[in-house]
N, C-alpha and C positions, 0 to 999 in steps of 0.2 A: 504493500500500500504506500510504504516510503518513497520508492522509486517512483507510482503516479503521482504523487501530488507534485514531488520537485518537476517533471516532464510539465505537468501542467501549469505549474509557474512559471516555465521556462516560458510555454507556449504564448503567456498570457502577455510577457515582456513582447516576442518579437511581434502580436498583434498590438500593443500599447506603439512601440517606435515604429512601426507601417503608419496606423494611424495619426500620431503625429504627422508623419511625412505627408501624409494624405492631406490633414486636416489646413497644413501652408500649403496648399494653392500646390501638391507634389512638388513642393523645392523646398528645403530647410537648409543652413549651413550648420556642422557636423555640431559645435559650440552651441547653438540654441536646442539642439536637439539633445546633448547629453543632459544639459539642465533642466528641461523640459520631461526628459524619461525617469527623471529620479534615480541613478543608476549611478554607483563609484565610474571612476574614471577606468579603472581595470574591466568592471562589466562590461560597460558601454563599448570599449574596445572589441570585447571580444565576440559579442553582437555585431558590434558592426562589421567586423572582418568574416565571422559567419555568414550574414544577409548579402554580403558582398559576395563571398566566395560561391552561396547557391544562388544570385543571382536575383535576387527579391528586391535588392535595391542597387543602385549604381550611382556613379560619382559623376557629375557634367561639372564643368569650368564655367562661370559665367566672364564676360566680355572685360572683368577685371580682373580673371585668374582665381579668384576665389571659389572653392570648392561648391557645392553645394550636393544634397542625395535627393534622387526622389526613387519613386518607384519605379517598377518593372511591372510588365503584364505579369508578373509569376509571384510579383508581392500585393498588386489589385487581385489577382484571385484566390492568394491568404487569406487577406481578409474576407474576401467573401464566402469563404470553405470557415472557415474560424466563425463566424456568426452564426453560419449553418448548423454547427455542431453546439453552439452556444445553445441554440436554439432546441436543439432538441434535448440538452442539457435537463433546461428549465422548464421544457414540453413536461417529459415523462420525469421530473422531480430528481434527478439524479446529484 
C-alpha cells in the first residue's frame, strides 16, 4: 500500500506542474514554475529532467534567449488521462 500512495503523489506532482504550464497561457519560465509547484529545488529538478526526458514538456527560447516550458501533445493528454482516472477515483469512492 506504501508503494501506491508514494506512485500516486508522484503522479499528482507531474499533473500539478502540466497544469501550471497549462494554466500560463503553455509558456512558464523554469523560476516561476518551481515557486509556483511548491517543490525543493532538488524535486523540481528532477521532475523537470523527467517530463523533459518523456517528453511531456519541452524547453523553447523566447526572442530574448530566455528559457521558457510549455507542453507537448503527450503532456495535454496527461492531463487529460489524469482527470479521467481522477474521475473515476471519486465516481466509485475509491
Amino acid at each position: 500500500m506504501d508503494k501506491m500512495t508514494r506512485k500516486r503523489d508522484r503522479l499528482e506532482v507531474i499533473y500539478d506542474i502540466l497544469k501550471i504550464i497549462q494554466d500560463n497561457n503553455n509558456s512558464i519560465k523554469p523560476t516561476p514554475l518551481l515557486r509556483k509547484s511548491n517543490l525543493s529545488s532538488n524535486s523540481y529538478s528532477e521532475y523537470s529532467e523527467e517530463l523533459l526526458g518523456k517528453g511531456l514538456i519541452k524547453e523553447i527560447l523566447d526572442k530574448k534567449g530566455r528559457k521558457h516550458l510549455t507542453l507537448t501533445d503527450k503532456g495535454f493528454k496527461y492531463l487529460e488521462k489524469y482527470k479521467m482516472i481522477k474521475g473515476f477515483i471519486t465516481e466509485f469512492e475509491l
